[in-house]
C-alpha positions in Angstrom: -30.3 6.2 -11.8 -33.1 8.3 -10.7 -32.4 11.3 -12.4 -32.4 9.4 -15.8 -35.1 6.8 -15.2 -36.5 5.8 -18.7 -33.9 7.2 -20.8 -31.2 5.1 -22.6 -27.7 6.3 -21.4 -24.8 7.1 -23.7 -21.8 5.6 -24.1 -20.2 9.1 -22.5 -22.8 9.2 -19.6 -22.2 5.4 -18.9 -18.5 5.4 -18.7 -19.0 8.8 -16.3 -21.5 6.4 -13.9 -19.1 4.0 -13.7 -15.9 5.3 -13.6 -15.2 6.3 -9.9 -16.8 2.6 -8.1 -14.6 0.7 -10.7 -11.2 3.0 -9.6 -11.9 2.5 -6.2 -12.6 -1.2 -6.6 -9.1 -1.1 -8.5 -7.7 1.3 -5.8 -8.6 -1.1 -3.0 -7.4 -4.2 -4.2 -4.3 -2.8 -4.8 -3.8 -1.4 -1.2 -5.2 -5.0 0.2 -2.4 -6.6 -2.1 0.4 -4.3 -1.1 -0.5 -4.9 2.2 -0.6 -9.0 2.0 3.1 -8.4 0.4 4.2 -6.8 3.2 3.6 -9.4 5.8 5.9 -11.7 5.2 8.9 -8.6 5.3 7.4 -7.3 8.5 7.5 -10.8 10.3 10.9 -11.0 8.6 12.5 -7.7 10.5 10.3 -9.0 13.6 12.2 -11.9 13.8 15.1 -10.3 12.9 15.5 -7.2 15.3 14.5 -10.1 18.0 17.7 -12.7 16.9 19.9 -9.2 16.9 18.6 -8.2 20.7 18.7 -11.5 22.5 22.3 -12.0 20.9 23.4 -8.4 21.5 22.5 -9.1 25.2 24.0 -12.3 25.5 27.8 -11.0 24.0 27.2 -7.6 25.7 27.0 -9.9 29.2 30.0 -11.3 27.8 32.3 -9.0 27.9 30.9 -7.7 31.3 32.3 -11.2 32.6 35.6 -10.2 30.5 35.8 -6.5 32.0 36.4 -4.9 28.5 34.9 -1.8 28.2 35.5 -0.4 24.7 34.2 -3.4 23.4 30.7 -3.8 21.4 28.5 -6.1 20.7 26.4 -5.1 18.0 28.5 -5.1 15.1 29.0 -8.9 15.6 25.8 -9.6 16.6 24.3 -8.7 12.9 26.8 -11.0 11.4 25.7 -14.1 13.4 21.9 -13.1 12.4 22.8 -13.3 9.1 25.1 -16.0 9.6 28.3 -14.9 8.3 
């Protein structure tokens, strides 16, 4: 440090120094490993709001053919996504 060149630091004034770049360096890695966590849920509810669309559509044209009106599709279409 230029402020104390030639001086031996204390303990005190050595944990102050280094204090904030080793909490960031703990800060960051935390965020970056959160964030590598999260990819696998994110591709999950991709995929999943994609299976409940394309069979929502397909059951919704359904019961066009059928002429039933009060009829809905979505409930059913999360139970075959999940596959119940």
């Amino acid at each position: 440090m230029a402020d104390h060149e030639g001086q031996q630091l204390t303990p005190r004034e050595m944990v102050r120094a280094h204090l904030y770049p080793a909490l960031a360096t703990i800060s960051t890695l935390a965020l970056v490993i959160g964030v590598v966590q999260l990819a696998p849920i994110s591709q999950q509810a991709r995929q999943f709001n994609a299976c409940i669309e394309s069979t929502a559509d397909a059951q919704q044209a359904m019961l066009k053919r059928q002429n039933s009106p009060t009829a809905k599709a979505g409930r059913r279409s999360i139970a075959d996504c999940y596959g119940l």
